[in-house]
C-alpha positions in Angstrom: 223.7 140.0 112.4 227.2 141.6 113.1 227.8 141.3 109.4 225.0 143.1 108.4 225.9 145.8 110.9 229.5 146.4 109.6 227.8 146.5 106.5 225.2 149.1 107.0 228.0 151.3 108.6 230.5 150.7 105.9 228.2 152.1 103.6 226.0 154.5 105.5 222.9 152.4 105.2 221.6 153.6 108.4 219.0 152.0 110.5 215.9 154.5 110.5 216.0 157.5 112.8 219.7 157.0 113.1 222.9 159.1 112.6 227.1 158.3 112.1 228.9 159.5 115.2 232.1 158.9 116.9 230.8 155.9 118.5 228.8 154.4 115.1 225.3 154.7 115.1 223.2 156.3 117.0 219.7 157.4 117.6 219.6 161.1 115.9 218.7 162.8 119.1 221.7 161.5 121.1 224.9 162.8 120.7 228.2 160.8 121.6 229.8 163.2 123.9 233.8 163.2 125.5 233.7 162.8 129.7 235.2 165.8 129.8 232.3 167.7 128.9 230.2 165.7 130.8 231.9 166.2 134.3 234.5 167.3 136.4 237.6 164.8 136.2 240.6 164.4 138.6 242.6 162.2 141.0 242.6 161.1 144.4 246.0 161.5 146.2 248.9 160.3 148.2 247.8 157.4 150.7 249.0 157.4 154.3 250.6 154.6 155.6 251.8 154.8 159.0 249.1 153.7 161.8 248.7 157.5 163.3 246.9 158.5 160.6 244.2 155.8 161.0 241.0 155.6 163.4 239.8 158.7 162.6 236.2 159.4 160.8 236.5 160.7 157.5 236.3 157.4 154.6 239.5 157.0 152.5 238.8 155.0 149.4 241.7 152.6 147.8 241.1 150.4 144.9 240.3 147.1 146.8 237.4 148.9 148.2 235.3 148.7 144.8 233.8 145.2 144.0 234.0 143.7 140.6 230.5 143.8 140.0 229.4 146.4 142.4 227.3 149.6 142.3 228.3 152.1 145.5 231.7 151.7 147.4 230.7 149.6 150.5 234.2 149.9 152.1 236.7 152.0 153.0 239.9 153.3 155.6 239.0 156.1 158.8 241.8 158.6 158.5 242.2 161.5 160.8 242.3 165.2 160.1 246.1 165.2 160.4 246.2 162.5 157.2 244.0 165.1 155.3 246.1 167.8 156.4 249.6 166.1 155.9 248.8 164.9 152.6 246.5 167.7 151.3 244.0 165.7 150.3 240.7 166.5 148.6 236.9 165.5 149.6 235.0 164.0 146.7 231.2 164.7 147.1 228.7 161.8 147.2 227.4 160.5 143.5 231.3 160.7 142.2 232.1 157.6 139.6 235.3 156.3 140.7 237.1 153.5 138.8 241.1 152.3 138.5 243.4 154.4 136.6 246.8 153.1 136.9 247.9 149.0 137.8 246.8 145.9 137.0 243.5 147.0 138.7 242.7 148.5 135.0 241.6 145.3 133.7 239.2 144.7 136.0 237.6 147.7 134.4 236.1 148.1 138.3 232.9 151.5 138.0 231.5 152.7 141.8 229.5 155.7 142.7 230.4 157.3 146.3 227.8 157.3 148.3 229.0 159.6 151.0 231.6 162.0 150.9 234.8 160.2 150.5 238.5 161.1 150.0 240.1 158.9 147.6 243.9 157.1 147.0 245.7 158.8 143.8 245.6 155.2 141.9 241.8 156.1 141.3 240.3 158.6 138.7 237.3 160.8 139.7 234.4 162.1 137.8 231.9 164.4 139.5 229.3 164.6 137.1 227.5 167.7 135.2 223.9 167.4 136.6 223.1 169.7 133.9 224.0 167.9 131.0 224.6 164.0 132.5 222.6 162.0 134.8 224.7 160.2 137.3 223.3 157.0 137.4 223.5 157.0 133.6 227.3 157.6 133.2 227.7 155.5 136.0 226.3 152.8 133.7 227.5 154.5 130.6 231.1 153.9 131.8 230.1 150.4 132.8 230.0 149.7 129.0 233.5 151.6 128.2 236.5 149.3 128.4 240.0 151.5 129.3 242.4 148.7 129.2 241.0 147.5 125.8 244.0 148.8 123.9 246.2 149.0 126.8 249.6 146.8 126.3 250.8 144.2 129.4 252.4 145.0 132.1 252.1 148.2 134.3 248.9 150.2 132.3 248.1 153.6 133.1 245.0 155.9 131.8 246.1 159.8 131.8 243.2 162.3 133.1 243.5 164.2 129.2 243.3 160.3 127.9 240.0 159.6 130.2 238.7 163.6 129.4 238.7 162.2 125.7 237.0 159.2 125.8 233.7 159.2 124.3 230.2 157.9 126.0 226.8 158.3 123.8 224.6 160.8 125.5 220.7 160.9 125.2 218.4 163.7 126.4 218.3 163.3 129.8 215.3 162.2 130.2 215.8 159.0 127.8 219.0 159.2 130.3 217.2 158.6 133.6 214.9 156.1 131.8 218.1 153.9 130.7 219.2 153.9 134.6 216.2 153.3 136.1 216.1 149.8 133.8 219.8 149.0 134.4 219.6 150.1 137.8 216.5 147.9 138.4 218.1 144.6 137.2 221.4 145.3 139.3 218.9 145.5 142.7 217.6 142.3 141.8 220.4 140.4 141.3 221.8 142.6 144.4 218.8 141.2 145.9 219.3 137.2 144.6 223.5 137.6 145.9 222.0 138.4 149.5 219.6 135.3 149.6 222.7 133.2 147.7 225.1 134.6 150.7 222.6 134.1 153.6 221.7 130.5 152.3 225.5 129.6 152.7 225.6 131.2 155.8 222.7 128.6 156.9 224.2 126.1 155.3 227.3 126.3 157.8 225.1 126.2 160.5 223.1 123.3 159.4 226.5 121.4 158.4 227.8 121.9 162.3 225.1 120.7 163.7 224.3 117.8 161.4 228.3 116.9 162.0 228.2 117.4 165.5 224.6 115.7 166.8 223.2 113.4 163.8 219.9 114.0 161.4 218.1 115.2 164.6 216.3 118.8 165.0 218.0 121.3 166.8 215.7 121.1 169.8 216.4 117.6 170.5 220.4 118.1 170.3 220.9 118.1 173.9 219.6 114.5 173.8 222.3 113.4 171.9 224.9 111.5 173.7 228.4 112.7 172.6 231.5 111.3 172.4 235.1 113.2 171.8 236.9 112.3 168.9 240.3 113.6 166.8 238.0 115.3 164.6 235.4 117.3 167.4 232.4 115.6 169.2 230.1 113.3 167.2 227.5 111.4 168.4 228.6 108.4 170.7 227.5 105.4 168.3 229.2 107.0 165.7 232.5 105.1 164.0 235.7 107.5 163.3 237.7 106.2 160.6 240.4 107.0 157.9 239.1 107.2 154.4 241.6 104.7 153.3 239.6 102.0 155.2 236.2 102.8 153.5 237.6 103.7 150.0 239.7 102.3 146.9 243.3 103.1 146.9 243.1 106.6 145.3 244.4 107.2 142.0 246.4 109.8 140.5 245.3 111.6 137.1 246.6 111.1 133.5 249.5 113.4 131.9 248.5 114.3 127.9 247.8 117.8 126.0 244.3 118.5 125.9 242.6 118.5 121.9 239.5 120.3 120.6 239.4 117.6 118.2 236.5 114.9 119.6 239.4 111.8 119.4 239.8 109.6 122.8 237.5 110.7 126.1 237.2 114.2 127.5 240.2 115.2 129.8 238.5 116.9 133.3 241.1 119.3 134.7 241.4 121.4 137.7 240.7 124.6 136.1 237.5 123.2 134.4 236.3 123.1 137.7 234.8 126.3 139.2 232.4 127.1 141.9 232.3 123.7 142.4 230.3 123.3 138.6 231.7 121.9 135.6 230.5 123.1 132.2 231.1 119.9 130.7 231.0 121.0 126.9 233.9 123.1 127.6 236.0 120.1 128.7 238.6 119.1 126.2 239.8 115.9 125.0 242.5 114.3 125.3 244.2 110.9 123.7 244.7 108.2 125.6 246.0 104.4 124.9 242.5 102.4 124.8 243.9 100.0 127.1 244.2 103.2 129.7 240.9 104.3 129.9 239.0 102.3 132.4 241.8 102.9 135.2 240.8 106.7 134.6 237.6 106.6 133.3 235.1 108.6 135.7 232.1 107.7 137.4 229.2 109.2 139.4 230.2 109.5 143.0 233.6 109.8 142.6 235.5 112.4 144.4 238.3 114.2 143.2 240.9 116.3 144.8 243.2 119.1 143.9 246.8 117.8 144.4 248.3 121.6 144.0 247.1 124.5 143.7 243.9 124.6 145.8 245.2 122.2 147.1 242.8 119.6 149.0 239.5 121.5 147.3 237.3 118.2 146.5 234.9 118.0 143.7 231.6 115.5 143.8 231.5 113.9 140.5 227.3 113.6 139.9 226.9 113.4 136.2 229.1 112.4 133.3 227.6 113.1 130.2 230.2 111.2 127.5 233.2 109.1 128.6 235.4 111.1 130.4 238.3 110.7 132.3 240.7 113.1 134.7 243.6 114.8 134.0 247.3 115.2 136.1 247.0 117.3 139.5 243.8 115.4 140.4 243.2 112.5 142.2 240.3 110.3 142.6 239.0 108.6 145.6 236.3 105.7 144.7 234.8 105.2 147.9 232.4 102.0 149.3 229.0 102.7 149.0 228.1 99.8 151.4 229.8 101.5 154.3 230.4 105.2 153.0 227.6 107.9 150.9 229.8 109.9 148.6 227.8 112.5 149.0 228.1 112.7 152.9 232.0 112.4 152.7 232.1 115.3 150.1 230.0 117.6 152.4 232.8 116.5 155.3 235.1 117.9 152.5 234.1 121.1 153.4 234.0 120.8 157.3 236.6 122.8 159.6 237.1 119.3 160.8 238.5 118.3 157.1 240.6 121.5 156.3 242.7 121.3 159.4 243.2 118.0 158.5 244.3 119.1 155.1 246.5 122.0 156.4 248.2 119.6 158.5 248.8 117.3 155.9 250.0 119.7 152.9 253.8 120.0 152.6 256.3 121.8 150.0 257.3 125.5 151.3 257.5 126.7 147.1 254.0 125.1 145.6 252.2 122.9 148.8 250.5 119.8 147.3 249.0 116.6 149.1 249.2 113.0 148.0 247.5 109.6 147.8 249.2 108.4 151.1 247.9 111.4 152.9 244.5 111.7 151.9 244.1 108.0 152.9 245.1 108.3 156.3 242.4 111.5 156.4 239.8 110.9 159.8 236.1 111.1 158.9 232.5 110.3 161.1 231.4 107.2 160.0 227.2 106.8 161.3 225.2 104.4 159.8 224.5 104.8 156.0 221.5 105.5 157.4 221.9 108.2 159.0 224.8 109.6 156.0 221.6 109.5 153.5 219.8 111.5 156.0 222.1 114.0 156.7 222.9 113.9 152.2 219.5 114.4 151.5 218.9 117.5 154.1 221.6 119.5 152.8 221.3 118.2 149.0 218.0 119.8 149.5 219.1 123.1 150.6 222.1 122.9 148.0 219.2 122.9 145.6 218.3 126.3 146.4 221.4 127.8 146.8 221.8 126.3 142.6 218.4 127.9 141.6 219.6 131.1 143.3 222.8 130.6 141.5 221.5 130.3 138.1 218.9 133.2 138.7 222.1 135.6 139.6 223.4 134.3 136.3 220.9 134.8 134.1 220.5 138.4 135.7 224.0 139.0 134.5 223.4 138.2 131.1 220.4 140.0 131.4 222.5 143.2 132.7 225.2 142.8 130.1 222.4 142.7 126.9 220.5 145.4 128.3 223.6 147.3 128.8 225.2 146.7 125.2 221.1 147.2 123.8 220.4 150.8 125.7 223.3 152.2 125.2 223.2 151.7 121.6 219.8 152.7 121.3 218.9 149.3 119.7 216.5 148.9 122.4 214.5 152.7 123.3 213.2 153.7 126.5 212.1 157.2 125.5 209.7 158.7 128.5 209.6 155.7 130.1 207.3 155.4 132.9 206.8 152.4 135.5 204.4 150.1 133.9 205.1 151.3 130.0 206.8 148.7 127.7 210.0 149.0 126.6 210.3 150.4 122.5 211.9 148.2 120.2 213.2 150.3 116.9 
């Protein structure tokens, strides 16, 4: 498909109802317009720093104040009227685009709409747009597909105002305008929307996970029935064991050292960076060769747990599917635990107890990069109840960890969603020409 596009454009074998502009092709009735034209653009200026210019009511926005993935600033400094006065600075009206235009910041290619009146730090560029000719929303979005730091070279990039005032955006009539944002600005709510549920779920889940670690598989008004005991790690239940993970556990292995291959020779290599968010997308894994005779000592299995040596250091990771042989790479260690005395599953939602981390923080040594080792997570304290009771409390929070995933991968496939729609509409590959709620979205 990209072929045949390059090809059409190479020899201006248009697409019906299109035109050649300075963006490629485009719908004949849009024009590819420079932001300079389309709105007012400047700078913030000089932040203040010392505390006597702080506590006041007016918003000051700074570059860490605008999400990744965001739509309005959420966040920002109180200054006083001295700080405005001292550092002259200027008041941006509500519906100004901000983004980064100088730091590393760039490449995060961070958009964010004010949605108050805000004064803003001098790292961030400012466009108050032309009402007349743009619609907010739309350049808002418009600039969502524009990358600034493309082109731009490592180190310290910077984006000049005349550099930004030259940058072309395509521009439909306004009302195809509105129409585009309305769509775009409808799937950002919703996944807005699915982030909220994600963030309250986790919420819940520490919650459940304190009381479930505190009084046993028991609902929460029957918790003051539960006979406690004190223990190294917090109160538990009284016929509750406490022991160290060495006791219920193999003795924990370290990973394997080798360069990882795209070639399919020898069993996948699982590394710490392949792990994310707790997922693994295991056709992303590399391989790796290893001696034959090598394998089985690192070979992984369901319900093995692994831990980050460095780095993030202690983070554990529940091994619950392998899909091909695969074994575990340097940085890593594995802890095989007994299933007659000890649910992996239950000992990997410890992992993630207050109870565990202080463990962990007590543990970790080395002032340049801290790491932990085999010795250390073996002598780590855990609740032991009956397996019983571990499979109880597993199941009640696999359950909820179940929603929390389907939440997960609807936010996901609302991104991809977002990022087609965005490339598609602003392309005019997909039309939404007078579009009304209810009408179906044209197709060229």
């Amino acid at each position: 498909m990209a072929e045949e596009e390059t090809k059409a454009t190479l020899t201006k074998e248009l697409p019906e109802g299109f035109k050649m502009t300075e963006l490629g092709p485009l719908p004949r009735e849009w024009e590819a317009a420079t932001l300079g034209k389309l709105g007012k653009i400047s700078a913030g200026g000089s932040a203040p720093q010392e505390s006597r210019y702080f506590g006041g009511n007016h918003p000051f926005v700074r570059v860490q104040h605008l999400d990744e993935n965001g739509y309005e600033v959420r966040r920002w400094d109180l200054i006083t009227e001295e700080a405005i006065k001292r550092f002259r600075l200027r008041l941006f009206p509500a519906g100004t685009i901000v983004f980064p235009k100088s730091g590393a910041s760039i490449r995060l290619e961070k958009r964010a709409i004010l949605p108050r009146p805000c004064y803003l730090v001098s790292h961030l560029c400012a466009i108050v747009p032309n009402d007349a000719l743009v619609d907010g929303n739309f350049l808002f979005f418009a600039l969502k597909s524009v990358s600034f730091s493309a082109n731009k070279a490592e180190g310290y990039p910077t984006l000049s105002l005349t550099e930004i005032r030259q940058h072309f955006v395509p521009l439909p009539p306004l009302s195809e305008q509105r129409a585009i944002a309305h769509v775009l600005r409808t799937v950002q709510r919703a996944k807005e929307a699915t982030e909220q549920v994600i963030a309250a779920l986790k919420e819940f889940k520490k919650s459940l996970m304190r009381h479930l670690f505190t009084y046993g598989p028991v609902p929460i008004e029957q918790a003051d029935k539960v006979e406690l005991k004190d223990t190294e790690i917090g109160p538990i239940p009284a016929h509750w064991e406490v022991v160290r993970l060495g006791d219920v556990s193999e003795k924990p292995q370290y990973g394997f050292t080798a360069a990882a291959q795209s070639d399919p020779v020898g069993p996948k290599m699982l590394r710490i960076t392949d792990i994310q968010d707790g997922y693994v997308n295991w056709d992303s894994v590399p391989y790796c060769r290893c001696p034959d005779d090598d394998i089985p000592k690192y070979l992984l299995k369901d319900g093995d747990i692994l831990f980050a040596r460095t780095g993030s250091v202690g983070k554990a990771f529940l091994v619950s599917s392998v899909p091909e042989a695969s074994i575990f790479a340097s940085y890593l260690i594995r802890v095989r635990v007994d299933r007659t005395r000890l649910d992996p599953y239950f000992a990997f939602l410890f992992m993630q107890t207050s109870a565990y981390w202080s463990q962990i923080a007590s543990h970790t040594h080395g002032a340049v990069q801290p790491n932990v080792n085999a010795s250390q997570l073996r002598s780590l304290i855990l609740p032991l109840p009956s397996i019983i009771e571990q499979k109880k409390i597993a199941e009640i929070l696999i359950s909820l960890d179940n929603k929390i995933k389907a939440e997960e991968n609807k936010k996901r496939a609302l991104e991809t969603l977002f990022k087609t729609l965005l490339h598609n509409l602003m392309t005019g590959k997909i039309r939404v020409s007078n579009f009304q709620k209810g009408e179906k979205i044209e197709h060229p």
